[in-house]
C-alpha positions in Angstrom: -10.5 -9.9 18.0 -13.5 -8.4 16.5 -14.2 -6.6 20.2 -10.7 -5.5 19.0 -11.5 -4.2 15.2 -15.2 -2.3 16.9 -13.1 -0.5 18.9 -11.0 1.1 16.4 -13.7 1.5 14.2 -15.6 3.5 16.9 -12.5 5.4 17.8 -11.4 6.3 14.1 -15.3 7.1 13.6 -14.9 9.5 16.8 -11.8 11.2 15.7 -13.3 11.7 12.0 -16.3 13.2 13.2 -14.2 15.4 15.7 -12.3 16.7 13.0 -15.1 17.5 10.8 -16.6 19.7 13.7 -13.5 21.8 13.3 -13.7 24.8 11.5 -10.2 25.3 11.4 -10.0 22.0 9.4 -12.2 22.5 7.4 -10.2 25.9 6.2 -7.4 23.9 5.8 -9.1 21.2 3.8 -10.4 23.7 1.6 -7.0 25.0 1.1 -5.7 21.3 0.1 -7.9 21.3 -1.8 -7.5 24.6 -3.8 -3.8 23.9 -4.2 -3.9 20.5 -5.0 -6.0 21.2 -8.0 -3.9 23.9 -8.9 -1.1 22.1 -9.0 -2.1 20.0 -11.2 -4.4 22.2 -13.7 -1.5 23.6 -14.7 0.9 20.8 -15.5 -2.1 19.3 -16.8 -2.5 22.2 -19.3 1.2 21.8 -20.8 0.2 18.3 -21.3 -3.0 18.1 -23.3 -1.8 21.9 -25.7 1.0 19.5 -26.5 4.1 21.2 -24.9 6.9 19.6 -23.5 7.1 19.9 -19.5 9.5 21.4 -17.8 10.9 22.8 -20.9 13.8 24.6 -19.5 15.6 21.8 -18.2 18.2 19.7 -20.4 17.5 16.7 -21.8 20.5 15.1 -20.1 18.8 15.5 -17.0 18.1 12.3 -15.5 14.5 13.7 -15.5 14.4 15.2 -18.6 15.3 11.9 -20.0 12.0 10.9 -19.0 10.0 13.9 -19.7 11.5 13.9 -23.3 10.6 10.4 -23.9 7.3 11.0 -22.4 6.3 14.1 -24.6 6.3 11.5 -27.6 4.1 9.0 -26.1 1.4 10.5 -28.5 -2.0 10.4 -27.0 -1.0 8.6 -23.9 0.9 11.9 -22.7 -2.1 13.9 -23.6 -4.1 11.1 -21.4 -2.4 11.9 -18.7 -3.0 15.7 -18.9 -7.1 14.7 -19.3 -6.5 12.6 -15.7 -4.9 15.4 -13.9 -7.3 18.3 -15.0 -10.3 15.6 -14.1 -9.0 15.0 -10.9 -8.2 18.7 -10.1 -11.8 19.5 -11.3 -13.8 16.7 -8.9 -11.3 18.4 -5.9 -13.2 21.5 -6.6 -16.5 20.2 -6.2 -17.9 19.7 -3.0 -19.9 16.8 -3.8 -17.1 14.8 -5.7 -14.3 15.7 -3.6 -13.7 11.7 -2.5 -13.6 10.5 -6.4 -11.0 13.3 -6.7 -8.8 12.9 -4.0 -8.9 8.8 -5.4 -7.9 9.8 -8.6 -5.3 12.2 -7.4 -3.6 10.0 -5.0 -1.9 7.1 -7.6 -1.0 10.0 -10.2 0.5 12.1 -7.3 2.6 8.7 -5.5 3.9 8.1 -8.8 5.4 11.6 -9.6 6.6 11.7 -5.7 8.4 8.5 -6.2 10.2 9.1 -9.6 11.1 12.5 -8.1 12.9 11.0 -5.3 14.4 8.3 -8.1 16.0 11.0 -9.9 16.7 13.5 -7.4 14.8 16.2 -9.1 14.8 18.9 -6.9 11.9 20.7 -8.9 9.3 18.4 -7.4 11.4 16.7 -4.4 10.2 18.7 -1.8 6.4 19.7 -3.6 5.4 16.0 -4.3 5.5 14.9 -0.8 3.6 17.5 0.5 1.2 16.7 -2.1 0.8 13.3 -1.6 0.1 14.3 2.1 -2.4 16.6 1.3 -4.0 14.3 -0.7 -4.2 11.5 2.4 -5.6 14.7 4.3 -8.3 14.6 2.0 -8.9 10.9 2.0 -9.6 11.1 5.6 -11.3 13.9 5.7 -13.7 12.1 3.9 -13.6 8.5 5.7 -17.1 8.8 6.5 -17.6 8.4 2.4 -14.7 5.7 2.1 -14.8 3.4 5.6 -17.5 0.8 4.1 -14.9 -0.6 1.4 -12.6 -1.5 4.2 -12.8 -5.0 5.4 -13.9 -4.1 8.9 -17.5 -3.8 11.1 -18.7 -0.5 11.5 -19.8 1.6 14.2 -22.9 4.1 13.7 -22.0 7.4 15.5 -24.9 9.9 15.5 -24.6 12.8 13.7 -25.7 16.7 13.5 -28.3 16.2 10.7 -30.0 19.4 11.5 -29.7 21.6 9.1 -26.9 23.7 9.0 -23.3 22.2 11.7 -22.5 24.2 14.4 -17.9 24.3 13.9 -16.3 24.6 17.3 -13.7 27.4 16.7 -11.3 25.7 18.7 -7.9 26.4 17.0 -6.3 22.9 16.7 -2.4 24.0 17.7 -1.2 20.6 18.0 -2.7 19.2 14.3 -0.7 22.6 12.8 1.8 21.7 14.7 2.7 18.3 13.6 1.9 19.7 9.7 5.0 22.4 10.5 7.1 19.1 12.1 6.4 17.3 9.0 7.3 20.0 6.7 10.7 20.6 8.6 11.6 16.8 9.0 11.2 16.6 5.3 12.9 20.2 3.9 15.7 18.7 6.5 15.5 15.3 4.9 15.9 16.3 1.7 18.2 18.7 2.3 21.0 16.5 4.3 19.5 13.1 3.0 21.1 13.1 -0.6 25.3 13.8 -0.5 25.2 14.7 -4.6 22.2 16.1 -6.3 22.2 16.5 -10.2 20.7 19.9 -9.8 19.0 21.8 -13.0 22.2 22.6 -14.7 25.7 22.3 -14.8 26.6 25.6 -13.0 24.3 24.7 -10.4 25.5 20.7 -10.0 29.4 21.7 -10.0 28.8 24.9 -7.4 27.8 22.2 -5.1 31.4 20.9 -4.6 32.9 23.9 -3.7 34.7 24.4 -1.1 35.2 20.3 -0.5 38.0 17.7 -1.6 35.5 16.7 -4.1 35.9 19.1 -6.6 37.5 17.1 -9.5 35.1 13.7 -8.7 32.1 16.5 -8.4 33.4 17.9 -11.7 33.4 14.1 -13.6 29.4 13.4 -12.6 28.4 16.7 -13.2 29.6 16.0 -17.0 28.6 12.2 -16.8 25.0 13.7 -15.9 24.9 17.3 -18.2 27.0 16.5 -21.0 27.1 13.0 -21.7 23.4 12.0 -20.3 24.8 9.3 -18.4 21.8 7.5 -16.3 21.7 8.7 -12.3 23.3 5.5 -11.2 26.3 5.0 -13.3 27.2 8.5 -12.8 26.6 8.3 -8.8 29.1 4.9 -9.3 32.0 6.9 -11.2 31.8 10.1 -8.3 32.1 7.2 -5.9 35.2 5.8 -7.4 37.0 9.2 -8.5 39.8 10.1 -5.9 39.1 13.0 -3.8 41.1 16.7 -3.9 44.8 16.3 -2.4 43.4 19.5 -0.4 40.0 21.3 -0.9 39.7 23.9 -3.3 38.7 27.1 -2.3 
């Protein structure tokens, strides 16, 4: 068993320090990093001047039912604004880059998670990516992280002479599986969900045209906009309604 746990330890250790002799990786880690901080400065920003986020979308939304309820949480809503602009502002650093991407990742899960909850296509496809990104990091930086992990570790020699020598080796099969993942989840999210609430009524009602659903579509796209009925009951109602006797066109 533990000949077992060495060797993965060596191997991981191998791969990490592979990847870090990449110069191609370490664009793109720069480049997670960059947009990762981004993304969050400026929610961050709406947060701590006080402004509700996302202001443009109803409050019947199933997700502007929780923004709204969030932008009067007082201080803690301004708290959270403080956590994202710290985290985005240790991604930035070279040195701190690790505490960052920590601080990033639970903040990042969580918005990824209720996105998917509430089928909120504003951050549905984003969040993912971002929480991705954000694993990227971590393991770009498992040299920093690998002693907290119940496991013996190998000692790989590194370049410690001054300045690394990057192979410029373009890694086509790492970008490649980054452009399979983006596609498998566009394509997820795009065939995964039959009803979305979309942003507005126009937008959740245009979806059932052309299908038998028109007149269920119609009832949970006002359960939803209109009456601010939770995600769930209105989901149950569209799945009772009867459909179309033929589809409208």
């Amino acid at each position: 068993m533990i000949k077992i746990v060495m060797g993965v330890s060596n191997k991981l250790d191998q791969l990490h320090l592979e990847a870090q002799g990449n110069r191609w990786l370490h664009y793109f880690a720069i480049f997670n990093r960059v947009a990762l901080a981004a993304g969050f400065i400026t929610s961050a920003m709406v947060k701590i001047m006080g402004h509700r986020f996302a202001s443009g979308l109803s409050a019947n939304h199933p997700m502007g039912h929780y923004l709204e309820a969030l932008h009067h949480t007082g201080y803690y809503y301004t708290f959270i604004g403080i956590v994202q602009v710290t985290a985005a502002i240790l991604l930035l650093i070279p040195r701190t880059v690790i505490l960052g991407a920590l601080i990033y990742f639970p903040v990042i899960l969580n918005i990824c998670i209720l996105s998917f909850a509430v089928r909120f296509e504003g951050s549905i496809l984003t969040t993912p990516l971002m929480v991705l990104a954000d694993l990227f990091l971590i393991c770009w930086k498992y040299d920093k992280i690998k002693y907290i992990l119940p496991i013996n570790h190998s000692t790989i020699a590194r370049n410690r002479s001054g300045e690394k020598k990057l192979d410029n080796r373009f890694p086509g099969k790492f970008f490649l599986a980054v452009f399979a993942t983006v596609m498998v989840l566009v394509l997820a999210i795009r065939f995964g969900f039959d009803v979305m609430p979309r942003n507005s009524l126009k937008d959740c009602t245009a979806q059932f045209k052309g299908t038998n659903r028109t007149k269920a579509g119609a009832k949970f796209c006002d359960c939803i906009h209109i009456q601010g009925q939770p995600l769930d009951k209105s989901l149950a109602e569209y799945e009772k309604a009867p459909d179309n006797s033929t589809p409208a066109r």
